[in-house]
PDBQT receptor file of N, H, CA, C and O in Angstrom, charges set to zero:
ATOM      1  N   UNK A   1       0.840  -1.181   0.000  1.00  0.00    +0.000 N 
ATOM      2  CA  UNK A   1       0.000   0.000   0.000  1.00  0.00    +0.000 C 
ATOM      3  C   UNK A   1       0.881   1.239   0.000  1.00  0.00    +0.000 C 
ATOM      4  O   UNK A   1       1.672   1.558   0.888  1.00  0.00    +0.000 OA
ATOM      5  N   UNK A   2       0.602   1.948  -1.237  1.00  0.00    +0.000 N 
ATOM      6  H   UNK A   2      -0.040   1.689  -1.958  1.00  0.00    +0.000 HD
ATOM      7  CA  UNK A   2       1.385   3.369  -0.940  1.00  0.00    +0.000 C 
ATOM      8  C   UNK A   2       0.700   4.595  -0.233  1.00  0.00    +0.000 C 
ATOM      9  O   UNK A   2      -0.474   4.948  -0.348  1.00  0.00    +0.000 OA
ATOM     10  N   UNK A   3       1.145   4.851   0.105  1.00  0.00    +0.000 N 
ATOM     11  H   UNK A   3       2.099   4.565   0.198  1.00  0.00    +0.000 HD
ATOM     12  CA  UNK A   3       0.952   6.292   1.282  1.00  0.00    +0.000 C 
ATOM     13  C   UNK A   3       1.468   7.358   0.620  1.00  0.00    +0.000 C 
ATOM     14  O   UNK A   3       2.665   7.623   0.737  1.00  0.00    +0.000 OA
ATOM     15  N   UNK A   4       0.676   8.069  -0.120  1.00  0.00    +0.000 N 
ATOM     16  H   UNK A   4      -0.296   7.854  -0.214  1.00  0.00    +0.000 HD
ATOM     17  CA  UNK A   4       0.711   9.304  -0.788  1.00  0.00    +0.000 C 
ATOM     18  C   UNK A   4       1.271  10.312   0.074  1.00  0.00    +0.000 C 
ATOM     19  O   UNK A   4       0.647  10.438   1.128  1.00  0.00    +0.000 OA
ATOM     20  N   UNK A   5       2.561  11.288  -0.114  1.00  0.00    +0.000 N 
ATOM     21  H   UNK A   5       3.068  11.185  -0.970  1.00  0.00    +0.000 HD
ATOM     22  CA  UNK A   5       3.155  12.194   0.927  1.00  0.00    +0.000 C 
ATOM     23  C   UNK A   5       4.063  11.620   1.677  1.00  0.00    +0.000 C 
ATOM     24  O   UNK A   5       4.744  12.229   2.502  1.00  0.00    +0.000 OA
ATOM     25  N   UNK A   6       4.147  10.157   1.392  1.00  0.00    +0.000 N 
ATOM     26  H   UNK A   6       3.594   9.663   0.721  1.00  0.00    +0.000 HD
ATOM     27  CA  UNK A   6       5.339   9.937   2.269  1.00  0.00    +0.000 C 
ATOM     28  C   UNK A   6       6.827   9.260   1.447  1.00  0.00    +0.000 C 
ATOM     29  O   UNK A   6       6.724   8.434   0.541  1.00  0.00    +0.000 OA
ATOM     30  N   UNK A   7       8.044   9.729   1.904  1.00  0.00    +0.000 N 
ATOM     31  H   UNK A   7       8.128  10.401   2.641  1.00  0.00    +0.000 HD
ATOM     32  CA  UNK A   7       8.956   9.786   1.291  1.00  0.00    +0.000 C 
ATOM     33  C   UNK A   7       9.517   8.501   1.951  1.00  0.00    +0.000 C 
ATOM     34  O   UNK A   7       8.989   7.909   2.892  1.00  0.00    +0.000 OA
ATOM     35  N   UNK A   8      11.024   8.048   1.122  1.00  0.00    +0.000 N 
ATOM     36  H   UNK A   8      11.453   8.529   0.357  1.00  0.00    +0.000 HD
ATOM     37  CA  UNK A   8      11.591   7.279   1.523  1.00  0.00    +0.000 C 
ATOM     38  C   UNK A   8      12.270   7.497   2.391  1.00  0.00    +0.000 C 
ATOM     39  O   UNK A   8      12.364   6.612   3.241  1.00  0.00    +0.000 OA
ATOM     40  N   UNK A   9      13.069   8.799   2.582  1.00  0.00    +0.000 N 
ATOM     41  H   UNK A   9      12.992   9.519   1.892  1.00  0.00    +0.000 HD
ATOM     42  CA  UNK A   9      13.545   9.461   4.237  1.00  0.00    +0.000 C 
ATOM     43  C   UNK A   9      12.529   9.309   5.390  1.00  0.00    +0.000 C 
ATOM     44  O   UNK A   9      12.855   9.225   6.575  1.00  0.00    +0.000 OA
ATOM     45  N   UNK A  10      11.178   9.281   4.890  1.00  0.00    +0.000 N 
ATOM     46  H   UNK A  10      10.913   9.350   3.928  1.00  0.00    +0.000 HD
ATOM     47  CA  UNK A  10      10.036   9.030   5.918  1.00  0.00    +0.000 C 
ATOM     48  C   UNK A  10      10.124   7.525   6.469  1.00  0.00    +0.000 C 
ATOM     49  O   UNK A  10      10.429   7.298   7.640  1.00  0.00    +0.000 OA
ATOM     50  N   UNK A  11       9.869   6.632   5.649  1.00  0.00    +0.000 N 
ATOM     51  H   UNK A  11       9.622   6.817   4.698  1.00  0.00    +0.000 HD
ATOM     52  CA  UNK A  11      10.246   5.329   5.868  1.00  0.00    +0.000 C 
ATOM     53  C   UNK A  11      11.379   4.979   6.752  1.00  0.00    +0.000 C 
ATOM     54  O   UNK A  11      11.242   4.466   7.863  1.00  0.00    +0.000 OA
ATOM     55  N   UNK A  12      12.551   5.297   6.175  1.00  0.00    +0.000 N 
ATOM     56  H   UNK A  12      12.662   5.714   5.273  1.00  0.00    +0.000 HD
ATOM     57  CA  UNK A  12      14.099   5.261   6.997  1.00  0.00    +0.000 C 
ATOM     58  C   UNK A  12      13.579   5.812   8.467  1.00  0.00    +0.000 C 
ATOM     59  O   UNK A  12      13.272   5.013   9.351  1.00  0.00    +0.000 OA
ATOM     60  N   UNK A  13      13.517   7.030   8.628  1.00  0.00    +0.000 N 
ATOM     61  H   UNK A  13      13.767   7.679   7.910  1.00  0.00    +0.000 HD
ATOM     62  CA  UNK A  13      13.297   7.757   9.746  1.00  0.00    +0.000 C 
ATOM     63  C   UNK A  13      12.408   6.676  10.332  1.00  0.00    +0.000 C 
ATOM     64  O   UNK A  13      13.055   6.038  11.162  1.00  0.00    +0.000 OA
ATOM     65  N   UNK A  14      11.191   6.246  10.209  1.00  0.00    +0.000 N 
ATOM     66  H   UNK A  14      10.665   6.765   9.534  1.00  0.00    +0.000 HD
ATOM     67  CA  UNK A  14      10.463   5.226  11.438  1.00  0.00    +0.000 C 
ATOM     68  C   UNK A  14      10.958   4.025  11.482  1.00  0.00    +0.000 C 
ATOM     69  O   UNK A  14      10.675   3.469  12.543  1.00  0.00    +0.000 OA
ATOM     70  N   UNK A  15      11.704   3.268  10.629  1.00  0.00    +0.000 N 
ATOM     71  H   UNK A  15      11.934   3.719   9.767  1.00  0.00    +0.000 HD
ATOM     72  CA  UNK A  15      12.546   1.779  11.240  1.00  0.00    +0.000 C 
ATOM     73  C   UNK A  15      13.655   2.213  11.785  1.00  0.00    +0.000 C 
ATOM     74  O   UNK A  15      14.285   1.373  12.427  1.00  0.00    +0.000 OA
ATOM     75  N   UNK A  16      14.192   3.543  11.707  1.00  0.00    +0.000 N 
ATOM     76  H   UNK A  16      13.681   4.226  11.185  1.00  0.00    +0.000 HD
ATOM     77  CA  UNK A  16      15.588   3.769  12.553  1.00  0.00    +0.000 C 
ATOM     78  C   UNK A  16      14.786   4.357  14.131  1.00  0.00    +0.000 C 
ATOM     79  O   UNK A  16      15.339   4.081  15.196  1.00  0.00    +0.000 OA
ATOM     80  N   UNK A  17      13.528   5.130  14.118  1.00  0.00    +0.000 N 
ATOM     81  H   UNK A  17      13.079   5.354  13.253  1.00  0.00    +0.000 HD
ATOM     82  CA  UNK A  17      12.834   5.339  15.580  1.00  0.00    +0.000 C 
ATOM     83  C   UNK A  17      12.599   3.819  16.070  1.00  0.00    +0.000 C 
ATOM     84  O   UNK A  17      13.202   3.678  17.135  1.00  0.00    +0.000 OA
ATOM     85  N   UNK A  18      12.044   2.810  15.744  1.00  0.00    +0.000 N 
ATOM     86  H   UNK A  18      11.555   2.924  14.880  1.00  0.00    +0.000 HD
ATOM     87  CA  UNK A  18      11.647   1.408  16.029  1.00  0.00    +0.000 C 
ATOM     88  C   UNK A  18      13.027   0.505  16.515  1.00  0.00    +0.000 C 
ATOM     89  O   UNK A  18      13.014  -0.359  17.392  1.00  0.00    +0.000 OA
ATOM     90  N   UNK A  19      13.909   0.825  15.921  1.00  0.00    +0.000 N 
ATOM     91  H   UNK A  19      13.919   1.527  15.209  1.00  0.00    +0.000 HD
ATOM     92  CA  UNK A  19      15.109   0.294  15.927  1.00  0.00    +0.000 C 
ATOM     93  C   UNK A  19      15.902   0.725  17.465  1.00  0.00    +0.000 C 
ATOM     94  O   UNK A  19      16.371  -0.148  18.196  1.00  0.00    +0.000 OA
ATOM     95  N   UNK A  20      15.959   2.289  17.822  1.00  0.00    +0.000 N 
ATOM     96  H   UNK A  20      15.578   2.998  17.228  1.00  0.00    +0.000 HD
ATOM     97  CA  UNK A  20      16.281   2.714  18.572  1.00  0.00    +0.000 C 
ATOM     98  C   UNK A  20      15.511   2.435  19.985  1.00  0.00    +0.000 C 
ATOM     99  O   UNK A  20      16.083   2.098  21.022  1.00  0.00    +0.000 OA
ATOM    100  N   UNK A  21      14.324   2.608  19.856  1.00  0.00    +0.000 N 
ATOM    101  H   UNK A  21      13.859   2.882  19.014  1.00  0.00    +0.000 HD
ATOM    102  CA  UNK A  21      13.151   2.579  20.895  1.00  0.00    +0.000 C 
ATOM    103  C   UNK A  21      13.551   0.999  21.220  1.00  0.00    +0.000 C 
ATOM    104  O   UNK A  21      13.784   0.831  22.417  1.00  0.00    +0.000 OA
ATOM    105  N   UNK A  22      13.640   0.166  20.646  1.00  0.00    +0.000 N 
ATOM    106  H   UNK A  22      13.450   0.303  19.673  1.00  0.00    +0.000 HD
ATOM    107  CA  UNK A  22      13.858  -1.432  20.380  1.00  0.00    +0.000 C 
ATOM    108  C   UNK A  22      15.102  -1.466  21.591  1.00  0.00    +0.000 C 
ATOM    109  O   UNK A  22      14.933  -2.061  22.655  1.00  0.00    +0.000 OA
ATOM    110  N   UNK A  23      16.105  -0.886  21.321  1.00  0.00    +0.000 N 
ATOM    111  H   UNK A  23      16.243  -0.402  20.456  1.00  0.00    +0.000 HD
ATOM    112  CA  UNK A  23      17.413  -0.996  22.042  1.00  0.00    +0.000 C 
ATOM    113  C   UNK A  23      17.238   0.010  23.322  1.00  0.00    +0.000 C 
ATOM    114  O   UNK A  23      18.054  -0.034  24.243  1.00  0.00    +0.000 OA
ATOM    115  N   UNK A  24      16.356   0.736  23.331  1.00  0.00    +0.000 N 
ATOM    116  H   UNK A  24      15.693   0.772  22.583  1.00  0.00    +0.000 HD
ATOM    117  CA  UNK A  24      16.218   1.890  24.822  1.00  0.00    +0.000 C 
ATOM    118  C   UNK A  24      15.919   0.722  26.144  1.00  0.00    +0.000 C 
ATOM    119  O   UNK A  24      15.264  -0.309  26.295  1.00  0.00    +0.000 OA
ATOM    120  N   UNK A  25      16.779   1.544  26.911  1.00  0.00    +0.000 N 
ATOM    121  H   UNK A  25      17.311   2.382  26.788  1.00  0.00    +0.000 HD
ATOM    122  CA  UNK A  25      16.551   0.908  28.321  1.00  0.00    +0.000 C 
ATOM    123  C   UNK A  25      15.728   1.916  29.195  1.00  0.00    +0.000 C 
ATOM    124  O   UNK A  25      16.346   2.831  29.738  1.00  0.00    +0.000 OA
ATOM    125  N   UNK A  26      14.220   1.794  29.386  1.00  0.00    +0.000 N 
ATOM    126  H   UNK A  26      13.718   1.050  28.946  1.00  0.00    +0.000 HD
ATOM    127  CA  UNK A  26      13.497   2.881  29.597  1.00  0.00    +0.000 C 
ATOM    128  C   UNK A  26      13.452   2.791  31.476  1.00  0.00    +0.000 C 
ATOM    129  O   UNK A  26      12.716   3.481  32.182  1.00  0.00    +0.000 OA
ATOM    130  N   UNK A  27      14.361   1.846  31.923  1.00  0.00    +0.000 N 
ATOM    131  H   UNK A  27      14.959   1.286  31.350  1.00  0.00    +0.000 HD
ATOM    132  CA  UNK A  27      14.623   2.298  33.417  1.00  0.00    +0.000 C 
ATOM    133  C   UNK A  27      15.824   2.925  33.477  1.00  0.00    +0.000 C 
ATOM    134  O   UNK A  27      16.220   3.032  34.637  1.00  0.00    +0.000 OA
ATOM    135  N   UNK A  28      16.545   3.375  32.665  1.00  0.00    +0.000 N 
ATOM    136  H   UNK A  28      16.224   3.289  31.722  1.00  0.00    +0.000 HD
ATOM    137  CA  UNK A  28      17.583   4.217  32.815  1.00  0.00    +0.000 C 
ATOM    138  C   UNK A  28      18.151   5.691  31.810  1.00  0.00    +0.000 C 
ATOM    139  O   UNK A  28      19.221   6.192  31.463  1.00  0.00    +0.000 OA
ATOM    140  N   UNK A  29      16.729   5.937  31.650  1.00  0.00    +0.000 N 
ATOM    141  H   UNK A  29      15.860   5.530  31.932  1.00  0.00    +0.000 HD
ATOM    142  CA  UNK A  29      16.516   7.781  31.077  1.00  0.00    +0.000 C 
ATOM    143  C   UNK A  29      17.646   8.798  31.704  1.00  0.00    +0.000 C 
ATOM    144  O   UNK A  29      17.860   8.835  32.916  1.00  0.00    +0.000 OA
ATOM    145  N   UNK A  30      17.981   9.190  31.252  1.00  0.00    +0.000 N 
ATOM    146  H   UNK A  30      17.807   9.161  30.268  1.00  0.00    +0.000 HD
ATOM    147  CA  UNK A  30      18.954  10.757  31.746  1.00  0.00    +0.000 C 
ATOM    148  C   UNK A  30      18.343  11.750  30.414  1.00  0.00    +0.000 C 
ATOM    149  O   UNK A  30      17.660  11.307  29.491  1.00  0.00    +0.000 OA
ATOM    150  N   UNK A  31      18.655  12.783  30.532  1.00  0.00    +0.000 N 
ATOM    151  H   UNK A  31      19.210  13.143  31.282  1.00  0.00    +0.000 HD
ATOM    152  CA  UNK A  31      17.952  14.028  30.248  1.00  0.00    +0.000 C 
ATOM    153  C   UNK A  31      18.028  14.035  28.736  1.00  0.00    +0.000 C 
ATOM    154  O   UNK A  31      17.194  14.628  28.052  1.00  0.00    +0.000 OA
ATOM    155  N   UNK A  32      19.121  13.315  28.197  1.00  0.00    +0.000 N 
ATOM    156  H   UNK A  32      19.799  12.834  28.753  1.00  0.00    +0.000 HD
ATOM    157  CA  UNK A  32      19.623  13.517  26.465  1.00  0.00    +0.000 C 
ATOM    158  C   UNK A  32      18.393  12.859  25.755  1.00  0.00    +0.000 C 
ATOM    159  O   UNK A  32      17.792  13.308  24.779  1.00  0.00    +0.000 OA
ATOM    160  N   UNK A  33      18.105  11.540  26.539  1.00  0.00    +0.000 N 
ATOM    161  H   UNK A  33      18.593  11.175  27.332  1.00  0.00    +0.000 HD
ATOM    162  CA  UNK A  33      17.074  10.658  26.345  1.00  0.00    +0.000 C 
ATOM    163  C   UNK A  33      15.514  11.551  26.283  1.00  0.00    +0.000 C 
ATOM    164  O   UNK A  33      14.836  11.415  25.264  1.00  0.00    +0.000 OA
ATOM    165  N   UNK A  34      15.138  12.216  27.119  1.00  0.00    +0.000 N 
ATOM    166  H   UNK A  34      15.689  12.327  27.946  1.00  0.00    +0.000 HD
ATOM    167  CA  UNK A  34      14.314  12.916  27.401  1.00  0.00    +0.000 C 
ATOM    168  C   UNK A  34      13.838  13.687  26.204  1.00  0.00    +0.000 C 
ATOM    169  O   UNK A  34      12.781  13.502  25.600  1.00  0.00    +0.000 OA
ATOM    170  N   UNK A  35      14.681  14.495  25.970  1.00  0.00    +0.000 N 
ATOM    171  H   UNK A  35      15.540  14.645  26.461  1.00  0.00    +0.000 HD
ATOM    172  CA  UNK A  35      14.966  15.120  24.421  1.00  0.00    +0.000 C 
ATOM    173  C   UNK A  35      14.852  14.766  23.033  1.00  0.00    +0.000 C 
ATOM    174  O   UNK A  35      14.408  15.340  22.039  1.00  0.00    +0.000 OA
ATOM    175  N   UNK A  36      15.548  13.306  23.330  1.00  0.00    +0.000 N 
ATOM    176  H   UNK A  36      15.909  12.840  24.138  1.00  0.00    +0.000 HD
ATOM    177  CA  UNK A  36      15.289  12.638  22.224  1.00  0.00    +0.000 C 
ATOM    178  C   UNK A  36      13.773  12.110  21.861  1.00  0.00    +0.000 C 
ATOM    179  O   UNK A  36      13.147  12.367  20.833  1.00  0.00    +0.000 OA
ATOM    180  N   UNK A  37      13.261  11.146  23.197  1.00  0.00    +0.000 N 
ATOM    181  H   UNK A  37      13.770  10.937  24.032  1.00  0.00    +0.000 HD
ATOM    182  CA  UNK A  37      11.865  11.178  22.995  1.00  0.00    +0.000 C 
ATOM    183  C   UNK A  37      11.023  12.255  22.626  1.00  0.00    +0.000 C 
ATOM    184  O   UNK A  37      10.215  12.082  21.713  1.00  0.00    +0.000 OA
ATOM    185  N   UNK A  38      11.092  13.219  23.143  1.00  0.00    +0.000 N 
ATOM    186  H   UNK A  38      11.748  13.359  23.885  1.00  0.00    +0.000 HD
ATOM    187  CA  UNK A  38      10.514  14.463  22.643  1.00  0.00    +0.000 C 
ATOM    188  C   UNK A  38      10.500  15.208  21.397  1.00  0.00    +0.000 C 
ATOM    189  O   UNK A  38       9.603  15.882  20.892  1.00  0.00    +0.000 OA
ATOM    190  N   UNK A  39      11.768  14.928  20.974  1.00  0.00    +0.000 N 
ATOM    191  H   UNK A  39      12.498  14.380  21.384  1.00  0.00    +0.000 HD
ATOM    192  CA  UNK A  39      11.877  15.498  19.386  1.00  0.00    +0.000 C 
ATOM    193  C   UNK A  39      11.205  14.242  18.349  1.00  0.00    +0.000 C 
ATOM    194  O   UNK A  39      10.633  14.394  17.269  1.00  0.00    +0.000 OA
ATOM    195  N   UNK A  40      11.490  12.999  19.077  1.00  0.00    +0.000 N 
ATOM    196  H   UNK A  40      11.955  12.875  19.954  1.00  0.00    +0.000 HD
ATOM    197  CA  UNK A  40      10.813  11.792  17.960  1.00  0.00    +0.000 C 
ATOM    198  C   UNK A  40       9.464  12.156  18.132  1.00  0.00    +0.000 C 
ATOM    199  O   UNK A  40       8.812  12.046  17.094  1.00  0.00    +0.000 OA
ATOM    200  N   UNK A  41       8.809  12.574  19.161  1.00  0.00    +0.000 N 
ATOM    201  H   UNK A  41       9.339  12.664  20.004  1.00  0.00    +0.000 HD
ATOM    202  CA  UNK A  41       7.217  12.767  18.870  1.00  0.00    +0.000 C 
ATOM    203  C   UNK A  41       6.692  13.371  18.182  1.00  0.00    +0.000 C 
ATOM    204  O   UNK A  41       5.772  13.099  17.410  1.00  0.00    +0.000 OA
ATOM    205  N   UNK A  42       7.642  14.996  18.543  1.00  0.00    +0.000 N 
ATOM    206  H   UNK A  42       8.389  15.217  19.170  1.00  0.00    +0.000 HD
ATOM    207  CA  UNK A  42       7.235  15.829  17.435  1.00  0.00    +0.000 C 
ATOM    208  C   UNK A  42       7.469  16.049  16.323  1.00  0.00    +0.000 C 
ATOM    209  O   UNK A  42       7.021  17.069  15.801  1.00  0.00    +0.000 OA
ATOM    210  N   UNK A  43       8.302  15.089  15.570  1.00  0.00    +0.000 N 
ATOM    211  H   UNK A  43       8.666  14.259  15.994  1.00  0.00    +0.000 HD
ATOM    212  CA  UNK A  43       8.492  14.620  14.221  1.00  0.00    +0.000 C 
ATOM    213  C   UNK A  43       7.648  13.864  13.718  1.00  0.00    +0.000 C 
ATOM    214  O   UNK A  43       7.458  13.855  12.502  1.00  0.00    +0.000 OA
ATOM    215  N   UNK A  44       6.854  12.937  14.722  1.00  0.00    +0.000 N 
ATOM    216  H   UNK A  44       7.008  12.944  15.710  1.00  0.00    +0.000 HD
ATOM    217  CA  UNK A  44       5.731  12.115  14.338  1.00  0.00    +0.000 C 
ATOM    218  C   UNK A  44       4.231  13.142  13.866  1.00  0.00    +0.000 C 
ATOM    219  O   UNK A  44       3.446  13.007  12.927  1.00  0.00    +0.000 OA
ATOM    220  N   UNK A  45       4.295  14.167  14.989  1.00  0.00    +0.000 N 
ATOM    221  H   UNK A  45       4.932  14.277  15.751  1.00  0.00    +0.000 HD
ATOM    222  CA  UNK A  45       3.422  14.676  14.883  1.00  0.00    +0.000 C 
ATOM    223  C   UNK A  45       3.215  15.855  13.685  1.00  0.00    +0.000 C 
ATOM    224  O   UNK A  45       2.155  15.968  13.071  1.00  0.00    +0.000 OA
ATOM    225  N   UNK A  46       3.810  16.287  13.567  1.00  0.00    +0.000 N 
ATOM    226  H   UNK A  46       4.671  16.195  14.066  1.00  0.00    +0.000 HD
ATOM    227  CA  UNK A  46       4.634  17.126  12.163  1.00  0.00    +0.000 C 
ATOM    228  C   UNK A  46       4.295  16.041  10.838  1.00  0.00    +0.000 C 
ATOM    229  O   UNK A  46       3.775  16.466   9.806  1.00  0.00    +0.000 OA
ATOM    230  N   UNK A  47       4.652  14.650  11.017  1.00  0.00    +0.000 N 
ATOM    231  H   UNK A  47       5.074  14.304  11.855  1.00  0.00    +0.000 HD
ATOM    232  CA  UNK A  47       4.853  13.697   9.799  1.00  0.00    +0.000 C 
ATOM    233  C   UNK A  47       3.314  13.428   9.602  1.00  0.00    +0.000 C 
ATOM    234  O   UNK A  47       2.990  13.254   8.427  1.00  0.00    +0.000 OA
ATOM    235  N   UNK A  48       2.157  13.353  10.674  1.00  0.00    +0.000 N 
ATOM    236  H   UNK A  48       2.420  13.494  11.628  1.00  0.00    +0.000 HD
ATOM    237  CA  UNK A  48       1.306  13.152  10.613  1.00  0.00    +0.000 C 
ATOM    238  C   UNK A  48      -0.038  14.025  10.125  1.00  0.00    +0.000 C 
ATOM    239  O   UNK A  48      -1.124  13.621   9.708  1.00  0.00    +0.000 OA
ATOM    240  N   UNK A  49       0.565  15.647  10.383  1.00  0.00    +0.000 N 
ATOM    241  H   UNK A  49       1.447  15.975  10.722  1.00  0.00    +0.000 HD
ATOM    242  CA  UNK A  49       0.061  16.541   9.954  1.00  0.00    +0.000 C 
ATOM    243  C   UNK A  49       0.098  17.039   8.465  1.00  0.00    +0.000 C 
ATOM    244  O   UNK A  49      -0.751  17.677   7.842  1.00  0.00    +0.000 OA
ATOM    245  N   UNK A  50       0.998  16.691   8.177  1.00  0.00    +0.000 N 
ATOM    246  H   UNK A  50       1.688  16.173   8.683  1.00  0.00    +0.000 HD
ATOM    247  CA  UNK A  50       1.754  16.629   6.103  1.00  0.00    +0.000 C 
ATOM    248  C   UNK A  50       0.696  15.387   5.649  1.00  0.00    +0.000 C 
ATOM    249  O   UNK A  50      -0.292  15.435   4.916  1.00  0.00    +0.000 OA
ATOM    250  N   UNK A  51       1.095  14.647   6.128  1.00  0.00    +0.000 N 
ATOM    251  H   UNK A  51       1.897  14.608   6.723  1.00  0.00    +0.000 HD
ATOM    252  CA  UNK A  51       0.464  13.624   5.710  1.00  0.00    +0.000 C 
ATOM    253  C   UNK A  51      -1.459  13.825   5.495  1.00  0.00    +0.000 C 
ATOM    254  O   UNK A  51      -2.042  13.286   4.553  1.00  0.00    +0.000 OA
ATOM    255  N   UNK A  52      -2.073  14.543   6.383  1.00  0.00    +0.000 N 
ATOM    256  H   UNK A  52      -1.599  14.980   7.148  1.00  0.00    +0.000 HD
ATOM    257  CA  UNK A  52      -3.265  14.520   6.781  1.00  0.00    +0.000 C 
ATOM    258  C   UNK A  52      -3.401  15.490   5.669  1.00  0.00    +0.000 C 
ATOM    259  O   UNK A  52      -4.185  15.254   4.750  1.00  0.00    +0.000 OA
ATOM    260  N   UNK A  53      -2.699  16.543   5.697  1.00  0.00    +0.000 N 
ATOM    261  H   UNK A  53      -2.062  16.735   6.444  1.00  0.00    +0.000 HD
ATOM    262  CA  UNK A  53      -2.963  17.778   4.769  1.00  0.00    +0.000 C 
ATOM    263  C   UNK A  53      -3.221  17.253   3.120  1.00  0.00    +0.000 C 
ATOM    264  O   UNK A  53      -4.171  17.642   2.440  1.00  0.00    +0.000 OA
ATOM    265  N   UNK A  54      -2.205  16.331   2.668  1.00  0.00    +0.000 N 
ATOM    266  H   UNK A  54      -1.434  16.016   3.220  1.00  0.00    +0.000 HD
ATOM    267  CA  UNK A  54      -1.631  15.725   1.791  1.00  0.00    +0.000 C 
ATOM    268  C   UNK A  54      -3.081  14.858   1.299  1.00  0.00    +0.000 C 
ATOM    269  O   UNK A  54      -3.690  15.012   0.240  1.00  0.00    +0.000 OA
ATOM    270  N   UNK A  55      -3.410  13.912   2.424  1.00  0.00    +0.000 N 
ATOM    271  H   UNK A  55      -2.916  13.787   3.284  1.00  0.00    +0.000 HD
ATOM    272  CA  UNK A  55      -4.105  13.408   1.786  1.00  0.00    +0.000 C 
ATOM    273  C   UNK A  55      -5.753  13.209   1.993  1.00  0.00    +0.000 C 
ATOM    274  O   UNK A  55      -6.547  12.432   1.463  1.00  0.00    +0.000 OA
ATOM    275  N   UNK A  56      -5.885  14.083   2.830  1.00  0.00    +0.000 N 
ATOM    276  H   UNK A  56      -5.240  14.714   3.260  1.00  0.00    +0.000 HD
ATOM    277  CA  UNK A  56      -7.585  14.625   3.364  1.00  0.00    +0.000 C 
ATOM    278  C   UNK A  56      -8.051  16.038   2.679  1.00  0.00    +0.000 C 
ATOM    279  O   UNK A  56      -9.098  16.325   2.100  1.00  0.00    +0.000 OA
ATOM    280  N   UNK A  57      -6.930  16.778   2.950  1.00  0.00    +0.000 N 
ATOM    281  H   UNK A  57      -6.079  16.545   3.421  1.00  0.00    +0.000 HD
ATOM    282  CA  UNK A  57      -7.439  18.569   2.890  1.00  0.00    +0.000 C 
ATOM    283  C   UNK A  57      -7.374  18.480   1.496  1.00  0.00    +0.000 C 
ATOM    284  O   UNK A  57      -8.474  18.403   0.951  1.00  0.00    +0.000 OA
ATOM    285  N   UNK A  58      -6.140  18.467   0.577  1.00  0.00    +0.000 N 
ATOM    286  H   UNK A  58      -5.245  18.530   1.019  1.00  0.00    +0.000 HD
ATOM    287  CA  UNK A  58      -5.645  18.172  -0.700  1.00  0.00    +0.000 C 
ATOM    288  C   UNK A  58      -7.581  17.479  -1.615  1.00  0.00    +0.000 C 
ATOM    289  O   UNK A  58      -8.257  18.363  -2.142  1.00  0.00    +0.000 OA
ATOM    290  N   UNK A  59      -8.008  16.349  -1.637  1.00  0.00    +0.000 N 
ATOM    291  H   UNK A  59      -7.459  15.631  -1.209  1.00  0.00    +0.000 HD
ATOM    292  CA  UNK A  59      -8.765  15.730  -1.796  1.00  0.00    +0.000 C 
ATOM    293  C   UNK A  59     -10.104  16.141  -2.550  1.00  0.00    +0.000 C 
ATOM    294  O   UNK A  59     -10.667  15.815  -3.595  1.00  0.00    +0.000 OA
ATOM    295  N   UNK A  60     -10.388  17.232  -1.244  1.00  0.00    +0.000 N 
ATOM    296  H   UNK A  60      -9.931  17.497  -0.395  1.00  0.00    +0.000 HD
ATOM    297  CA  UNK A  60     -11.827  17.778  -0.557  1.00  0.00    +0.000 C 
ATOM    298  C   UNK A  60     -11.801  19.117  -2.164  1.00  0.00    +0.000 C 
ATOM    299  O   UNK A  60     -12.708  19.939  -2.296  1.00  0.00    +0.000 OA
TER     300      UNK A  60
């Protein structure tokens, strides 16, 4: 299934988040970690908003 709006850097980017999250040891967070979760969300959320625009608003 293709997903209109989404790139192959898009792809890369979520098996390298899955990959990472995969190897996190989430009883032992320090602050870099913190950050990092935080910026992966809001890349999700950003990726999800292109995407929505792309292929709902675009559409109509």
């Amino acid at each position: 299934m293709k997903i209109e709006g989404m790139n192959k850097s898009d792809w890369l980017m979520l098996v390298l988040i899955v990959v990472v999250l995969a190897m996190t040891n989430f009883s032992d967070l320090q602050t870099i970690d913190y950050v990092l979760l935080v910026s992966v969300v809001a890349w999700l959320i950003m990726l999800g908003i292109r995407l929505y625009v792309i292929n709902v608003k675009n559409k109509q």
